[in-house]
Backbone bond lengths (Angstrom), bond angles and torsions (degrees), N, CA, C in turn:
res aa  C-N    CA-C-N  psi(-1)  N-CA   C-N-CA  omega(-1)  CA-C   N-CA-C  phi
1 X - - - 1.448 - - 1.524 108.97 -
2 X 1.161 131.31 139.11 1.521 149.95 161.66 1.101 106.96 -52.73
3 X 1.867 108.52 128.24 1.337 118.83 171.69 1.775 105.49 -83.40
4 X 1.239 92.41 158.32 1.899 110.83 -171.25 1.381 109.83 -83.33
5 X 1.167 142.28 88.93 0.932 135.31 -172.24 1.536 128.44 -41.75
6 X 1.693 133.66 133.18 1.518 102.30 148.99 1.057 147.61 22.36
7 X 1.072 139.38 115.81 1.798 118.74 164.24 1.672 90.51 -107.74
8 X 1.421 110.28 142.36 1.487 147.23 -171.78 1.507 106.07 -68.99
9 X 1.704 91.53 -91.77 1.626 108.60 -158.42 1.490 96.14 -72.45
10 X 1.353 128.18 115.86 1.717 116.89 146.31 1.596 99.02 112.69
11 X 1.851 117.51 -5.51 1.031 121.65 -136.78 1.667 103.10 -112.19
12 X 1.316 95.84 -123.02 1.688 92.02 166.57 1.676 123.95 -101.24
13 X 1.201 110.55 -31.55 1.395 132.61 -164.94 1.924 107.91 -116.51
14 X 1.151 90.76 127.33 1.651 102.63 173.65 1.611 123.57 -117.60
15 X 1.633 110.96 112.01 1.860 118.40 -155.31 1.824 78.30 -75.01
16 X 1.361 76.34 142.71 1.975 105.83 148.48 1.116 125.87 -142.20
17 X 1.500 129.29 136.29 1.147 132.74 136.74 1.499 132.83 -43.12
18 X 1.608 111.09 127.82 1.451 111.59 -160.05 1.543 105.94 -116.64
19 X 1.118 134.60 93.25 1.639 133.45 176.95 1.787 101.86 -96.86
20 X 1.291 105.53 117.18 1.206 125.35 170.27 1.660 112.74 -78.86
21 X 1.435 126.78 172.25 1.331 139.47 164.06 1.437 131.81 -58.14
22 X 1.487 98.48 -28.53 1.309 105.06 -172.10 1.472 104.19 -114.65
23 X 1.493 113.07 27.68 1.741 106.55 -176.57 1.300 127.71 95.89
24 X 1.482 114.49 -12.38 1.415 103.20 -165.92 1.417 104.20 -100.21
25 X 1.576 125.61 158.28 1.549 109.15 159.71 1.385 103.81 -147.37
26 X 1.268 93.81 170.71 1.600 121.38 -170.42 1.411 106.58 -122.25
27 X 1.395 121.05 126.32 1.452 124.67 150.50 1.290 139.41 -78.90
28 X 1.444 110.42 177.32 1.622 99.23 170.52 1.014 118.97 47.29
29 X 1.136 150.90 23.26 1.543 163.85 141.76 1.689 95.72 -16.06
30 X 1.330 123.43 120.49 1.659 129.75 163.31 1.435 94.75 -73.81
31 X 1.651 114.16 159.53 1.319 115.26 142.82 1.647 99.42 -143.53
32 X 0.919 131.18 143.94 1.559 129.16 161.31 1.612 105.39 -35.74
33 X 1.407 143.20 153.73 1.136 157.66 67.91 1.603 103.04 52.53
34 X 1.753 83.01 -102.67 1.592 113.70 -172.48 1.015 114.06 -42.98
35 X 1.651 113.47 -46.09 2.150 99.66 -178.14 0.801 114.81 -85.47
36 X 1.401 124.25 20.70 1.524 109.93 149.70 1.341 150.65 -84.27
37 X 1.383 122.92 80.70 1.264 119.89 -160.91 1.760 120.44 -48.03
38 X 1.278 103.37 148.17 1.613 111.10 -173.10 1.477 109.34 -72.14
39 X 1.355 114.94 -32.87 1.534 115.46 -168.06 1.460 82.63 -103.91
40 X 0.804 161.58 68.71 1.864 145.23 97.55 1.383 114.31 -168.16
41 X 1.404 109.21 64.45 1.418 132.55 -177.72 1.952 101.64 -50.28
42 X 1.047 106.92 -30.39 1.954 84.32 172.83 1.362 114.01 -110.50
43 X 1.137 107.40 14.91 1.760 93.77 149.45 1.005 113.93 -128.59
44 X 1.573 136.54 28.38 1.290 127.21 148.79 1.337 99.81 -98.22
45 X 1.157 125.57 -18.80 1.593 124.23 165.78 1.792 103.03 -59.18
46 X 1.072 112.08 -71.59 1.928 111.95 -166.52 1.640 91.38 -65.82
47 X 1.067 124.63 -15.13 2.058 95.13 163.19 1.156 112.80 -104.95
48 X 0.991 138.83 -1.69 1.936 144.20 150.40 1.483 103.85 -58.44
49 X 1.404 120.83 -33.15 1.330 104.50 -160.18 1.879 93.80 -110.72
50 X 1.039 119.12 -8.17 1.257 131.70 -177.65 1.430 109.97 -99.37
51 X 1.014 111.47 -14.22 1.536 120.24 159.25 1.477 109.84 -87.56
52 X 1.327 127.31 -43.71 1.609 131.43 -177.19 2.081 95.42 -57.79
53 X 0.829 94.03 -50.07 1.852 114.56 178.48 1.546 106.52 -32.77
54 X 1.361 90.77 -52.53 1.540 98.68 -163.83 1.786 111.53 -77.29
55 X 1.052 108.48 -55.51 1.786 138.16 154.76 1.737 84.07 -11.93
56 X 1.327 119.82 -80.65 1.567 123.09 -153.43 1.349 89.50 -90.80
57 X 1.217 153.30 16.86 1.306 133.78 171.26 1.454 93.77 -91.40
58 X 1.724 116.24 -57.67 1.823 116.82 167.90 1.230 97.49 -29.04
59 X 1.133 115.05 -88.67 1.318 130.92 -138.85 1.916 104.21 -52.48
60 X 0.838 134.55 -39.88 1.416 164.17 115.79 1.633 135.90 7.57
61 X 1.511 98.37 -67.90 0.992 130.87 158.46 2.112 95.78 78.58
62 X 1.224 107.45 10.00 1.391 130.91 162.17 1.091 118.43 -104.79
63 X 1.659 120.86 103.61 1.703 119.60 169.54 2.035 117.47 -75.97
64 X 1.346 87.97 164.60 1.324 81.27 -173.08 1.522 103.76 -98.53
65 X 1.640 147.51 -164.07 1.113 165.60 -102.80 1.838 92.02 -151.06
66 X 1.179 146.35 160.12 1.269 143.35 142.66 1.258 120.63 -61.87
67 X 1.677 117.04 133.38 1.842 110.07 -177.97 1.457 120.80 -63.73
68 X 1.092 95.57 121.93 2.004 96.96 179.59 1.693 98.06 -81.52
69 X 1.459 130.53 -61.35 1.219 123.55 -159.79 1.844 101.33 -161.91
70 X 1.489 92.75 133.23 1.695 100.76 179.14 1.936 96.84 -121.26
71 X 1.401 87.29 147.85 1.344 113.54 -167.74 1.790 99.97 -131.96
72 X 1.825 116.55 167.63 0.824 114.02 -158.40 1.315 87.14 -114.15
73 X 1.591 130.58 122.33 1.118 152.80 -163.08 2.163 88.40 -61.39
74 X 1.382 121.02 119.87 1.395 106.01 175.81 1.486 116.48 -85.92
């Protein structure tokens, strides 16, 4: 049987667009919902995703670029 996907808008997970320093970007970026704090929604956003960064840089052993600018995946 097929798993149920996510729900997006309103849901648990919020997409971003990821533009790095050096040019590169990433879409569709997940973030939880929940860690997003209400009183300073873009910087608990750039350390959610700067934490995901770091996660695959270990794992990787490739770091990524510093975030230039996050956008809301449409």
């Amino acid at each position: 049987m097929a798993k149920k996907p996510k729900t997006v808008a309103g849901g648990e997970y919020f997409l971003y667009d990821v533009i790095y320093e050096d040019g590169a970007q990433t879409s569709n970026r997940r973030v939880p919902a929940a860690d997003v704090s209400p009183f300073d929604q873009d910087g608990s956003i750039r350390a959610i995703l700067e934490a995901q960064d770091r996660k695959v840089a270990e794992m990787s052993g490739r770091s990524r670029g510093r975030i230039k600018q996050i956008n809301r995946s449409a």
